[in-house]
N, C-alpha and C positions, 0 to 999 in steps of 0.2 A: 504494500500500500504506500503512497507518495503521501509524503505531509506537505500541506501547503505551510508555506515559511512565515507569508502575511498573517494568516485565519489561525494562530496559535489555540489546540485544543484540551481540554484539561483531560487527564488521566483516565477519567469515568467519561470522559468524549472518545476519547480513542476507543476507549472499550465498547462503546455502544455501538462506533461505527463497524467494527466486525463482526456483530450477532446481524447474523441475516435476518433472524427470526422476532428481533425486536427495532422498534423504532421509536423516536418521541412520545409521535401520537399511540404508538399502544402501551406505551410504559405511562403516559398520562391519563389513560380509561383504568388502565387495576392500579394505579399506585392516589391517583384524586390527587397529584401535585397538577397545575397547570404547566399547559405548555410552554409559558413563558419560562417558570421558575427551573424547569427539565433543560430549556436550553442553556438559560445562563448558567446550569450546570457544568453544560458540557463546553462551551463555548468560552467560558472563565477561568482559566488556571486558579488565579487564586482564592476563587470565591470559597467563602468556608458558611453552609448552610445551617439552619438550625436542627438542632438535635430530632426534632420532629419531623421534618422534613426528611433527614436520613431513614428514618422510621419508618415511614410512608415510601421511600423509594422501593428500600429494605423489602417490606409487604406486598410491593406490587409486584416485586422480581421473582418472589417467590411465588407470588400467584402465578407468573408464568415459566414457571419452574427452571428457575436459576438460581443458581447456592453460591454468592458473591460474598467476598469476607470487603464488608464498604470501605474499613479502617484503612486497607489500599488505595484508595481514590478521596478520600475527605480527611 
């Protein structure tokens, strides 16, 4: 995969973009984060979200059965 050098992506960006089987908008229907708050996830290196919000990613990922240790990416 090419990284674009401008569009710098956070850790849990990169990861997203390789699950064929997941995207934004479906990790935004099981997890009830918006799709704003998903992107500037992945599109913010340094963004550091609230505890809640990891909770809710957490739950949604698992909803679609991915076993993610978060503390890698936040």
């Amino acid at each position: 995969m090419k990284k674009n050098l401008l569009n710098k992506k956070s850790s849990f960006g990169d990861w997203l973009d390789i699950q064929k089987d997941i995207s934004i908008y479906v990790l935004e229907e099981a997890s009830g984060i918006s799709y704003s708050t998903i992107s500037k996830l992945c599109n913010t290196p340094n963004y550091l979200p609230r505890f809640s919000t990891i909770a809710k990613i957490n739950e949604g990922l698992k909803v679609l059965g991915k076993s993610v240790n978060l503390n890698d990416y936040f």
